[in-house]
C-alpha positions as CSV (number, residue, x, y, z in Angstrom):
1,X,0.0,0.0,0.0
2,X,1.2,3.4,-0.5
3,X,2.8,6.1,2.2
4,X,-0.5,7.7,2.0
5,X,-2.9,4.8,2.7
6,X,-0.4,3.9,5.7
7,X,-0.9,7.4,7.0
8,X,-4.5,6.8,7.0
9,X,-4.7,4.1,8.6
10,X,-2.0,5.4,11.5
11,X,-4.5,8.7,12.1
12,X,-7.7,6.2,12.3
13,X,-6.3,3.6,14.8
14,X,-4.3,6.4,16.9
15,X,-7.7,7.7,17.3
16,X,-10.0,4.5,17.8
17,X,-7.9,1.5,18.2
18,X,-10.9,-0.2,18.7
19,X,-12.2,0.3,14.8
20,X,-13.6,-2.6,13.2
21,X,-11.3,-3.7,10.3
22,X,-14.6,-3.9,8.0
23,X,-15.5,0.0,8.5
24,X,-12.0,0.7,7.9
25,X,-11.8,-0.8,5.1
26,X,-14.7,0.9,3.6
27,X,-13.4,4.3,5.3
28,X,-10.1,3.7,3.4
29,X,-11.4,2.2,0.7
30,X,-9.3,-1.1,0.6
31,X,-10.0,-4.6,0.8
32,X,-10.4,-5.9,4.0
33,X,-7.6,-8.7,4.2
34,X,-5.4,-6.0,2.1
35,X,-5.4,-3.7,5.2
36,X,-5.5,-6.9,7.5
37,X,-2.0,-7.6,6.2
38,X,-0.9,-3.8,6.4
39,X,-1.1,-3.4,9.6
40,X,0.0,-7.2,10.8
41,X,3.2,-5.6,8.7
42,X,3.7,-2.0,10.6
43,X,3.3,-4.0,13.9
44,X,6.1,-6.4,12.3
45,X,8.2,-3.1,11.4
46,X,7.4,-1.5,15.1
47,X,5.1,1.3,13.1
48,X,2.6,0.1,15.5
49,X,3.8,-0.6,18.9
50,X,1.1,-1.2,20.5
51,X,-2.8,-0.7,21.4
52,X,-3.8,1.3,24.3
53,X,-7.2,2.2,26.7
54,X,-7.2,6.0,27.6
55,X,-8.6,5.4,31.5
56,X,-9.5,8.5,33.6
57,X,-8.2,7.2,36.7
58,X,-9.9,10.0,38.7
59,X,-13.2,8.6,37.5
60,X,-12.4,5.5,40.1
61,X,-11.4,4.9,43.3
62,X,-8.3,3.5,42.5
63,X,-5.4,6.0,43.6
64,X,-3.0,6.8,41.3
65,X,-0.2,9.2,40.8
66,X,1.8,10.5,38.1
67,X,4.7,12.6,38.0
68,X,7.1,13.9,35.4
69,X,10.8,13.6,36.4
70,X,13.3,16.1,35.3
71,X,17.1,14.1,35.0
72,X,19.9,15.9,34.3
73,X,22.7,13.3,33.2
74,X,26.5,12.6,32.5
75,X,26.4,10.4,29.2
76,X,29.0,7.5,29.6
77,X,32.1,7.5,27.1
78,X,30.8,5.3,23.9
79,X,27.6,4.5,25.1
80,X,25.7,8.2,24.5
81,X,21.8,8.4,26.4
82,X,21.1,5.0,25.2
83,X,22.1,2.9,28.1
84,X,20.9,5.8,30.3
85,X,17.5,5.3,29.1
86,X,17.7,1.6,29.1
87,X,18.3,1.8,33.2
88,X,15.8,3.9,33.1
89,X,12.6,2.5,30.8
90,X,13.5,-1.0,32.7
91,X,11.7,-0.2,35.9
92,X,8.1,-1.1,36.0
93,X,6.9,2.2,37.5
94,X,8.1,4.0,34.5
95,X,5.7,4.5,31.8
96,X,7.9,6.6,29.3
97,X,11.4,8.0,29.2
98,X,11.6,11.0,26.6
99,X,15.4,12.6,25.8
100,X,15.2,16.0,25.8
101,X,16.5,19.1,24.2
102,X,16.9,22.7,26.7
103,X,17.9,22.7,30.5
104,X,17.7,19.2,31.2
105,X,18.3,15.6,29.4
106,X,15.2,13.1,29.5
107,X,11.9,13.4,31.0
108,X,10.6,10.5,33.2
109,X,7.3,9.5,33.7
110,X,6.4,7.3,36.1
111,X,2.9,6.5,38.2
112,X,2.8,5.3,41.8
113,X,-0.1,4.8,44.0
114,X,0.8,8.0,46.1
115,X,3.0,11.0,46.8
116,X,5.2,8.5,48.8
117,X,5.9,6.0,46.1
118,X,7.3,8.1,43.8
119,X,9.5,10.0,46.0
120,X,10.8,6.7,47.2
121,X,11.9,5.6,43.7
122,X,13.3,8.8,43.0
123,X,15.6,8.6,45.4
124,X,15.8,5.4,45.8
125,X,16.2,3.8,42.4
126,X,16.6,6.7,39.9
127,X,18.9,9.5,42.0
128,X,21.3,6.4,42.8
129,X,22.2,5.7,38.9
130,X,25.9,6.7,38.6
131,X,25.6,8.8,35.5
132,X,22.2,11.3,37.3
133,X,23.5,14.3,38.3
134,X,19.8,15.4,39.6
135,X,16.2,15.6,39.1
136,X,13.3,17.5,39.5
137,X,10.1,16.2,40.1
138,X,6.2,17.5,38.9
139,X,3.4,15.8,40.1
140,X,0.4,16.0,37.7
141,X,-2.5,17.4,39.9
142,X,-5.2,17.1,37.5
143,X,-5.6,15.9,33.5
144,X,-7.3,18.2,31.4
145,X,-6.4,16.5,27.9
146,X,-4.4,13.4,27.2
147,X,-3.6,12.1,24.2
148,X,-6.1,14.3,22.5
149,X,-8.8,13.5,24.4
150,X,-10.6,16.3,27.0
151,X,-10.8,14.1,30.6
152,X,-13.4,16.6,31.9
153,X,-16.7,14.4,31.2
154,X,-18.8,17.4,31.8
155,X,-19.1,19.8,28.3
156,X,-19.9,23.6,30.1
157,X,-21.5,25.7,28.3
158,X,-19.9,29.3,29.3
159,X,-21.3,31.3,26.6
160,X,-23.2,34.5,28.0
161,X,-26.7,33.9,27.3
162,X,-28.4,36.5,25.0
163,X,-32.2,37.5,25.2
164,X,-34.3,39.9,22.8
């Protein structure tokens, strides 16, 4: 299939991984095992990495917390921010590791189940590496958007109301 057709289908399933093949097929306008085998081939390339469930954890009672983690690093000789972000991306609690360009090198984020937790493997786990000089830590007090999506259920309607 073309560069085209495979941008297409990225932008559809990046917004609704749940689409049925069928519909996107016929949205596309492909045959069905044609775009069956497309995507079975960006998963094989690492295109498509995987398929994820947006959850609005404050909708629950589960407690969650997320923080982003500032870490300022000395890259090892020959080895670069790879093996930095190896150590780091290797711990469970870490969801992402981003390197970064301005004032500081990556950008860690990890989730614990409180305020506690994450300080602990901060300076437990991540502040011990040989090659952190320091972090920073921001804990996300409340999601507004993620990954496109508004989290805020409720639509408000602020407009001033106007009568003849």
């Amino acid at each position: 299939m073309s560069d085209e057709i495979r941008e297409k289908i990225l932008n559809a399933i990046e917004k609704n991984a749940r689409i049925d093949l069928h519909d996107l097929a016929i949205m596309l306008g492909v045959e069905e095992a044609a775009l069956a085998n497309e995507i079975a081939d960006m998963e094989k390339e690492k295109i498509i990495c995987g398929y994820h469930t947006l959850i609005n954890w404050d909708g629950t009672s589960e407690e969650k917390v997320t923080a982003l983690i500032e870490v300022h690093v000395t890259p090892q000789r020959g080895l670069g921010f790879d093996k930095i972000a190896e150590r780091m991306y290797n711990y469970d609690e870490v969801r992402a590791v981003y390197l970064m360009s301005g004032g500081f090198d990556f950008t860690v984020i990890l989730e614990g189940k409180n305020l506690r937790d994450v300080s602990t493997f901060v300076t437990t786990k991540l502040s011990t590496l040989e090659t952190v000089r320091g972090t920073a830590t921001h804990f996300i007090l409340k999601k507004y958007k993620d990954h496109g999506i508004i989290m805020d259920a409720e639509n408000k309607d602020e407009r001033m109301k106007v009568t003849p």
